[in-house]
Chimera marker file (.cmm) of the C-alpha trace (Angstrom):
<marker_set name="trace">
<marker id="1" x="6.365" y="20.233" z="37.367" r="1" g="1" b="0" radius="0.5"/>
<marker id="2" x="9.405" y="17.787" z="36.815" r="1" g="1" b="0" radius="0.5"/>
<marker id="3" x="6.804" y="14.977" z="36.230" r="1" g="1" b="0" radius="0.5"/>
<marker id="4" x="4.837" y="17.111" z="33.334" r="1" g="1" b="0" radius="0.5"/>
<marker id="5" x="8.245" y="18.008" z="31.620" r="1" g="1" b="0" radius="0.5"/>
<marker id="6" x="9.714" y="14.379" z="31.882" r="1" g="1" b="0" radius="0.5"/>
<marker id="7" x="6.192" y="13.516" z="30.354" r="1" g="1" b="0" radius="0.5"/>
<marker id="8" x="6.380" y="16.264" z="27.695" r="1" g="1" b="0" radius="0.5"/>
<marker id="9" x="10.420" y="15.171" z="26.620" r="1" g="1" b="0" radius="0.5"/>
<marker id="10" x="9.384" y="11.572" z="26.262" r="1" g="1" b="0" radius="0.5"/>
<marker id="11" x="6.708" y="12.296" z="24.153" r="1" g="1" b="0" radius="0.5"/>
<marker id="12" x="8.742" y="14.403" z="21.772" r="1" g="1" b="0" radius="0.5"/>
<marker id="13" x="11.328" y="11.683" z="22.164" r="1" g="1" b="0" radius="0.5"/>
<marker id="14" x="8.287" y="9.043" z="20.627" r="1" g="1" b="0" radius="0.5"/>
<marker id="15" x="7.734" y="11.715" z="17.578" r="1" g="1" b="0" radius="0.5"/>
<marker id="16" x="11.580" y="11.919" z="17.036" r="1" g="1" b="0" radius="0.5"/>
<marker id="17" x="11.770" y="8.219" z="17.307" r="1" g="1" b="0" radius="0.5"/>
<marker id="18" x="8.817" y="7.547" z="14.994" r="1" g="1" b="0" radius="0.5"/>
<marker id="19" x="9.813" y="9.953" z="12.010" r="1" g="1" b="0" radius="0.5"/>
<marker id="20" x="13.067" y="8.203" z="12.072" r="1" g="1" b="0" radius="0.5"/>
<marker id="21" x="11.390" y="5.052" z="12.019" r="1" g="1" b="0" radius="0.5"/>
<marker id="22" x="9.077" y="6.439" z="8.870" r="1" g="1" b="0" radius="0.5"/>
<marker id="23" x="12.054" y="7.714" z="7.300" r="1" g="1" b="0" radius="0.5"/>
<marker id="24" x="14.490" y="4.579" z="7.641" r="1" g="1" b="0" radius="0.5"/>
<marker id="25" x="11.489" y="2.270" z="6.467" r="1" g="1" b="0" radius="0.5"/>
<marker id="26" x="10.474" y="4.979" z="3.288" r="1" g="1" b="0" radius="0.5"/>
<marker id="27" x="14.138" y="4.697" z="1.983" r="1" g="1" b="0" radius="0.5"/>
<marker id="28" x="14.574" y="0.953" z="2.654" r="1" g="1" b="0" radius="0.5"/>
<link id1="1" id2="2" r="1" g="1" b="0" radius="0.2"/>
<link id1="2" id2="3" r="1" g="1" b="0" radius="0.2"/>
<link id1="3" id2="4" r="1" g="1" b="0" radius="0.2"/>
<link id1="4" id2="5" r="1" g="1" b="0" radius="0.2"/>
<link id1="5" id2="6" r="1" g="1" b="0" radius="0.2"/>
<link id1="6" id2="7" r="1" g="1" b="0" radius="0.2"/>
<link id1="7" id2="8" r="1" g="1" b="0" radius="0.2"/>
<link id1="8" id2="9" r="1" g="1" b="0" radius="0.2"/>
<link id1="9" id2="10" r="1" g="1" b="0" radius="0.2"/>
<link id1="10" id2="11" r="1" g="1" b="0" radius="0.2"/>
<link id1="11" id2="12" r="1" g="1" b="0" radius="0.2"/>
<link id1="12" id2="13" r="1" g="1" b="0" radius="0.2"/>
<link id1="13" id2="14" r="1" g="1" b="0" radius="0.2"/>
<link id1="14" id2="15" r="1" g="1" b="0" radius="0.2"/>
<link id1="15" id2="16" r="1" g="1" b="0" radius="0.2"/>
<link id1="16" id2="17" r="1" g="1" b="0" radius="0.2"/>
<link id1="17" id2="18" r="1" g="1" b="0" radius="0.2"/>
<link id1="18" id2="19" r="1" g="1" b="0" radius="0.2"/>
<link id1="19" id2="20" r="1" g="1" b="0" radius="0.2"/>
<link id1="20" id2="21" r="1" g="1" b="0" radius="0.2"/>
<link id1="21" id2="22" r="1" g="1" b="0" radius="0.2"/>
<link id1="22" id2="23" r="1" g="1" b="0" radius="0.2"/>
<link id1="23" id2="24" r="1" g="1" b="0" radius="0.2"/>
<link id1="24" id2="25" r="1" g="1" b="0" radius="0.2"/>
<link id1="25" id2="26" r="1" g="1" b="0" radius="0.2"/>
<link id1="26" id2="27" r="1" g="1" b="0" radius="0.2"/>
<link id1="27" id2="28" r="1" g="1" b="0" radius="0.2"/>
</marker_set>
């Protein structure tokens, strides 16, 4: 269970980090 929920966090974590990454590189 910890394993699947650590897996599921760092995944949202890569989205988060990746629509940042779009956004910062859009406006720049």
């Amino acid at each position: 269970m910890h394993t699947s929920l650590s897996l599921a966090l760092s995944s949202y974590i890569n989205s988060e980090e990746r629509v940042k990454i779009g956004l910062e590189s859009r406006s720049s």
